[in-house]
Structure formats: C-alpha cells, structure tokens
Wavefront OBJ file of the C-alpha trace (Angstrom):
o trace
v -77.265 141.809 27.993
v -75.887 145.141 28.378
v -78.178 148.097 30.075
v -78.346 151.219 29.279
v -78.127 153.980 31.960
v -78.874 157.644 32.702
v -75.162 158.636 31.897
v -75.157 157.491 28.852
v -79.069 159.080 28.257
v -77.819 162.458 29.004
v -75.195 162.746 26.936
v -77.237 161.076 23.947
v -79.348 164.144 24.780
v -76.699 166.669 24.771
v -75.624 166.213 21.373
v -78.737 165.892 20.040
v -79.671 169.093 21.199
v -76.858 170.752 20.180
v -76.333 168.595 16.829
v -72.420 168.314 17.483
v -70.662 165.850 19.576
v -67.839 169.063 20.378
v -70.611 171.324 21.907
v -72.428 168.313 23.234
v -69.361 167.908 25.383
v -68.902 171.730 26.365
v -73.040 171.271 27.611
v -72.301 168.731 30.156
v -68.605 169.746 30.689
v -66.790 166.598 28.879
v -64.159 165.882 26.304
v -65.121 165.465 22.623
v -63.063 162.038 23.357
v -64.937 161.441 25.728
v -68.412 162.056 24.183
v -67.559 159.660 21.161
v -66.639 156.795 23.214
v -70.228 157.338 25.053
v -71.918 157.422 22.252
v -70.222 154.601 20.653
v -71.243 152.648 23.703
v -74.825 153.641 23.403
v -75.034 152.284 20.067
v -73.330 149.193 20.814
v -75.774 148.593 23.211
v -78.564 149.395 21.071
v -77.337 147.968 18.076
v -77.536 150.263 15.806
v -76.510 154.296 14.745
v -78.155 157.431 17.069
v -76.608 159.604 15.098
v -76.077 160.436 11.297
v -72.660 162.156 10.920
v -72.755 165.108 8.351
v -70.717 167.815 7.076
v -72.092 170.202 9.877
v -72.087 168.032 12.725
v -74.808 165.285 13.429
v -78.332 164.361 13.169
v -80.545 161.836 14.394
v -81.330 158.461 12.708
v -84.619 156.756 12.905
v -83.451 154.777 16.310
v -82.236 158.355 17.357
v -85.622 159.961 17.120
v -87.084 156.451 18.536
v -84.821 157.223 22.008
v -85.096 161.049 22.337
v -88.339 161.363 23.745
v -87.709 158.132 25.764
v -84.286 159.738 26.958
v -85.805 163.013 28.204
v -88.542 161.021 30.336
v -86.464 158.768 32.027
v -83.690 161.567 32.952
v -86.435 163.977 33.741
v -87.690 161.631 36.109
v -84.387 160.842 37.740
v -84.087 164.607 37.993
v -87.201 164.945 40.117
v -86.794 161.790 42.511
v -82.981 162.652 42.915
v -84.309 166.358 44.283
v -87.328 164.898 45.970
v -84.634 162.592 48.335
v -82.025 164.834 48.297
v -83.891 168.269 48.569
v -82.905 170.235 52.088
v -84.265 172.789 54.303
v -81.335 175.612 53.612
v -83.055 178.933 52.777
v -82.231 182.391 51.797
v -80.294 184.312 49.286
v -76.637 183.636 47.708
v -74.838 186.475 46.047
v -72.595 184.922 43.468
v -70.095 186.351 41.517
v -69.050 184.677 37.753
v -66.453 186.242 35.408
v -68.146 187.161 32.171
v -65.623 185.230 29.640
v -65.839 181.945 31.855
v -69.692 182.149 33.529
v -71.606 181.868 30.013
v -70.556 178.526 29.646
v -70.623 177.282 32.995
v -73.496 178.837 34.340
v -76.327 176.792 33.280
v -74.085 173.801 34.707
v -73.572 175.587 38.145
v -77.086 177.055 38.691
v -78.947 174.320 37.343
v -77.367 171.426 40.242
v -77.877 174.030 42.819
v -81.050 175.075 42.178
v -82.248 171.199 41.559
v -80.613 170.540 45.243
v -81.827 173.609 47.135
v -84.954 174.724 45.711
v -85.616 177.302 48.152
v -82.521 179.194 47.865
v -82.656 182.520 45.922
v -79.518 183.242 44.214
v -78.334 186.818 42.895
v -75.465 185.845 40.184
v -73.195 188.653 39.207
v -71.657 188.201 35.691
v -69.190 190.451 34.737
v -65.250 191.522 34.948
v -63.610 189.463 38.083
v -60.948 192.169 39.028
v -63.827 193.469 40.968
v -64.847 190.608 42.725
v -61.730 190.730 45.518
v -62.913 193.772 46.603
v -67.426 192.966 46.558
v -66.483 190.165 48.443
v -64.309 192.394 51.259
v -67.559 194.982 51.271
v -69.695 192.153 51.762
v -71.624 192.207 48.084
v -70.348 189.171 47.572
v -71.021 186.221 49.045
v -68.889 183.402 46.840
v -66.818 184.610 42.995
v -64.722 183.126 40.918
v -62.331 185.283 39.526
v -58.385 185.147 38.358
v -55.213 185.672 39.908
v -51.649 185.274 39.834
v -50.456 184.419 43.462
v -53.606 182.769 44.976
v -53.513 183.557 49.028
v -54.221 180.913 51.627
v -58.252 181.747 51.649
v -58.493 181.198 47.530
v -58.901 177.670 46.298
v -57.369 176.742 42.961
v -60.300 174.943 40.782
v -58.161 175.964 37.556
v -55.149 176.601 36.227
v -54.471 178.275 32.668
v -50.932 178.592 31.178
v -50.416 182.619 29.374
v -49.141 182.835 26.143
v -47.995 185.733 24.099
v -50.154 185.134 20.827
v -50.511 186.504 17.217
v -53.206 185.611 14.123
v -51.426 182.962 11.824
v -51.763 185.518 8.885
v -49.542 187.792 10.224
v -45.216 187.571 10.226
v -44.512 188.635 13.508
v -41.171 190.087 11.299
v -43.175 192.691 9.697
v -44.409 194.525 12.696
v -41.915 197.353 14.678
v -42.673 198.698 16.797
v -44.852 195.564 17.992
v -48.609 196.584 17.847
v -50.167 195.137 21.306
v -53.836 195.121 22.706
v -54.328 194.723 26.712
v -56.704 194.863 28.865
v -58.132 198.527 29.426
v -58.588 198.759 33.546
v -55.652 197.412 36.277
v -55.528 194.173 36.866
v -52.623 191.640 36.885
v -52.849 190.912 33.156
v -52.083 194.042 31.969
v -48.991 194.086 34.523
v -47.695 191.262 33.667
v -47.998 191.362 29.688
v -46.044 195.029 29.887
v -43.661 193.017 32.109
v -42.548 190.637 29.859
v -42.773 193.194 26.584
v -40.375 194.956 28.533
v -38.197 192.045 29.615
v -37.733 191.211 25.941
v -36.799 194.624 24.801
v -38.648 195.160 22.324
v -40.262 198.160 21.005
v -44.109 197.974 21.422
v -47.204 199.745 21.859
v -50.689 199.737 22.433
v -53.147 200.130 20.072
v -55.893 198.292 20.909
v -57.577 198.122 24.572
v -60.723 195.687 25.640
v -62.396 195.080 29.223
v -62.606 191.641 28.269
v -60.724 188.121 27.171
v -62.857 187.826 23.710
v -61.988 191.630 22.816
v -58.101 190.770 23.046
v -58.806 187.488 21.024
v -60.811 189.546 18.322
v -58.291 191.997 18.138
v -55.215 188.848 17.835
v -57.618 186.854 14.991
v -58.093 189.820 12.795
v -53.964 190.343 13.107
v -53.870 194.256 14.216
v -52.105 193.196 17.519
v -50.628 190.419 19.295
v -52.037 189.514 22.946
v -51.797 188.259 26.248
v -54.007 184.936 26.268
v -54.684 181.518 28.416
v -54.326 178.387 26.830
v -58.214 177.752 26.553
v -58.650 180.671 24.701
v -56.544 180.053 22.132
v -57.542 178.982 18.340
v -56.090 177.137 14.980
v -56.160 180.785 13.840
v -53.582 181.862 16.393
v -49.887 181.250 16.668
v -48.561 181.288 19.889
v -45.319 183.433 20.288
v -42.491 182.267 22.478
v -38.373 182.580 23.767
v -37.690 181.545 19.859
v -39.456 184.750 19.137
v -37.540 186.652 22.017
v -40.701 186.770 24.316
v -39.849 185.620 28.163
v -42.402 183.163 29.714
v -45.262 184.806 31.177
v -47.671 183.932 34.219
v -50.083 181.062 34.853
v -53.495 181.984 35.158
v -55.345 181.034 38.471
v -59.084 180.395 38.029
v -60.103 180.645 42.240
v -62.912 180.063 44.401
v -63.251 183.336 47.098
v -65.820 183.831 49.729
v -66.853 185.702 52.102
v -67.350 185.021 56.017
v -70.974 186.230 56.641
v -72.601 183.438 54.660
v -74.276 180.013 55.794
v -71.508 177.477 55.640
v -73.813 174.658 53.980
v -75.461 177.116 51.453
v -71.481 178.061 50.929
v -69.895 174.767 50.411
v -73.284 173.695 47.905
v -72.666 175.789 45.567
v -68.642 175.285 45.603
v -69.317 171.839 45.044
v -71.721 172.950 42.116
v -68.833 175.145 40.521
v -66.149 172.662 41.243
v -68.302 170.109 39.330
v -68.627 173.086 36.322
v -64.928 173.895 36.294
v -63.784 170.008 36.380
v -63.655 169.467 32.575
v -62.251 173.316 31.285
l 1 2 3 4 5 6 7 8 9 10 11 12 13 14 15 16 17 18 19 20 21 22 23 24 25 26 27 28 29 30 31 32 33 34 35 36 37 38 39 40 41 42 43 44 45 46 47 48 49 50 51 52 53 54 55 56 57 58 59 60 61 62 63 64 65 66 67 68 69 70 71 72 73 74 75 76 77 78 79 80 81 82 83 84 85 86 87 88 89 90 91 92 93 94 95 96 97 98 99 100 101 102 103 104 105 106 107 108 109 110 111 112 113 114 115 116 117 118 119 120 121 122 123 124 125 126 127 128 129 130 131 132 133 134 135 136 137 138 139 140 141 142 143 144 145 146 147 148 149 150 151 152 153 154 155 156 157 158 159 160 161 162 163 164 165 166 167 168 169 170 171 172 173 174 175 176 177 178 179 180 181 182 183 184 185 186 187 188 189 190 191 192 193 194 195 196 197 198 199 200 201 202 203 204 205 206 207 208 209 210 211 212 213 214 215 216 217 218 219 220 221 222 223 224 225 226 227 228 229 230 231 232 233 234 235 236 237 238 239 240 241 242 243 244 245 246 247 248 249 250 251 252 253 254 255 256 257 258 259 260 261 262 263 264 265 266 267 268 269 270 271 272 273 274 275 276 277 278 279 280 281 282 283 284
C-alpha cells in the first residue's frame, strides 16, 4: 500500500489555493507537467478525484475538501519541527536586493525558507529596477541582489539564463510598419544598448516611441501592437510573435539572471539566503 507524503500534500495544497494546476506550479516553483503527474499520483493513491476540472481551472471534490484541512496540519507541522531542528543561532540584518519584474513571484518562495530557517534574522528586501543594484552593492547598501547582465564577471554566479528576442503582437504585419516603431527601456542599462545595436546592425529605419522603466511596460506596449520590443524568452506570450534573421533582425544577447554580493556580510547568513534564491530561481 502506497503512502502518501508531504511532497505530494503541498502541492495538493498549492493548487487548491490557487484553483489552477498552471499557477499551482508557479507557487511552489514547478512545471504544469510536473504538477499533473503529482496530482495524478495523489489520486492514485487515494483512489479517487481531488480535483474537479472546469472551464476556469479546478475545484475541489468531496475527497478534496476531505484532505485540505488534513493537508495543511500535517505540512504545518512538518514546517514547525523542520525549523525547531534545523533553526540556528545567526542574527542580524540582511539587505537584499530583488528585481521588480522577477522578485514578485519569487519572493514569497525566497523569504519564506529563510525566514522558517533563521528566525532571528531581520531582512531589508529591496524590490525594484536591478541596473542599480551593481552599484548599492559597491556602496555597501547592499548586502546580496539579483539583477541582469550580459557578460557576468568572475564574482557573479549564473542562477539563470534567458535567451532575447526581438518581438511584435501577432495582430500586427511587421510589413506595414516604416520606419519600425520601437519601445526600450527609458534609463542606461545593457538592454537598451544592445536592442539599438542590433536595430542598427539590420539597417533598418526605426524609432522610439514608446519608453518604460520596466520588462511588463515593454510587453504592454508589444501586446497592444504600437511597437515591437526587446524581450527574454519567459516573458514572452501566445499573443506575441517573435521576430528573427527571416525578418532581417541579427541575434541579440542572452540574458544573465546573477547572484552579487557584497564582502562586509556574515558568510553563513550570505550563503542561506543564496541557497534560498537558488532554490526560487531553479524552476523559471
């Protein structure tokens, strides 16, 4: 007879608080793939549906509503004995740094296994535009970021890597539009360089009409087809087409997701919480 265990439990509890197997997955940083199998194996084991599909995602049967409260117990109590054993003495205060278009959906992840591991560690979490985090990490207002690059250096730790794509809405013909209408990135950063690298590299006539500080004000600007844009790979939708040499557009940089720190901070409070974000980051 087949058990069931606490893997399984959470993500049973994951889509049922989210009522979709897709943003079940995103919760606890897995594949939808994955997430079906699991649940298939949960109801294997118990012999019966969890779930009702519908139009809009899922819901829970009887033996669904039967588990949940069950589910949230037993994990809850894992939770607690897990910190209880593996709870340590480091103290004080860790100055993190998450870019705003990746840290939404990764920060519950991240703070939540650091915070269940370290209790007594305060953390001050900057969300916001990575570009600047180079630089609060060299003035010491940083202890730890995550932020993009290009050319990663020696000191920066790949925990991601995101292909760039020259992309316009599929309701637009890419024919129609001369000179090209582009939106970028409003401030300096390696983006913006190297998406006026390769418009220029393909000579063709282009120019910007639409500017954003961020990845989801590009993307709005590409779905409601006034512009084409520079975008990664994750950030690209069915309403998108991506635009490449057939098109006369030259292949454009891979995006570097990196771990920097600084070199005034506790090495164990350090390497925690890049464990924590590596764990986040794993499934993107």
């Amino acid at each position: 007879m087949e058990n069931l265990d606490s893997d399984l439990l959470r993500t049973f509890l994951a889509v049922a608080d989210t009522g979709s197997i897709t943003e079940g997955g995103q919760r606890i940083g897995r594949s939808q793939s994955a997430i079906s199998l699991q649940v298939g194996r949960l109801e294997h084991i118990v012999g019966q549906a969890v779930f009702r599909r519908t139009g809009r995602g899922v819901s829970l049967t009887d033996a669904g509503k039967q588990l949940l409260p069950v589910a949230r117990d037993v994990t809850t109590r894992l939770d607690a004995t897990l910190r209880d054993l593996t709870s340590t003495s480091l103290r004080g205060t860790l100055r993190l740094g998450i870019p705003d278009d990746h840290g939404r959906a990764k920060l519950t992840q991240i703070i939540g296994r650091f915070v269940q591991a370290h209790p007594e560690v305060r953390l001050e979490v900057t969300c916001s535009l990575s570009p600047d985090f180079p630089e609060m990490l060299a003035r010491d207002k940083l202890d730890l970021a995550v932020y993009e690059v290009e050319n990663p250096t020696a000191t920066e730790e790949v925990i991601f890597e995101d292909a760039t794509h020259w992309v316009v809405s599929k309701h637009r013909n890419i024919e129609t539009l001369d000179p090209l209408p582009v939106a970028l990135f409003d401030r300096a950063c390696w983006w913006r360089d190297a998406a006026i690298a390769s418009l220029t590299a393909s000579k063709k006539p282009f120019r910007v009409i639409y500017s954003s500080q961020s990845v989801s004000g590009v993307k709005a600007a590409v779905e409601a087809g006034v512009a084409i844009g520079l975008l990664g790979r994750t950030s690209i939708d069915a309403q998108m087409t991506v635009l490449g040499e057939g098109q006369g557009f030259k292949r454009t940089p891979v995006s570097n997701l990196v771990l920097g720190e600084s070199n005034e901070q506790e090495p164990d409070l350090l390497n925690s919480m890049k464990a924590a974000i590596r764990d986040a980051f794993r499934y993107s």
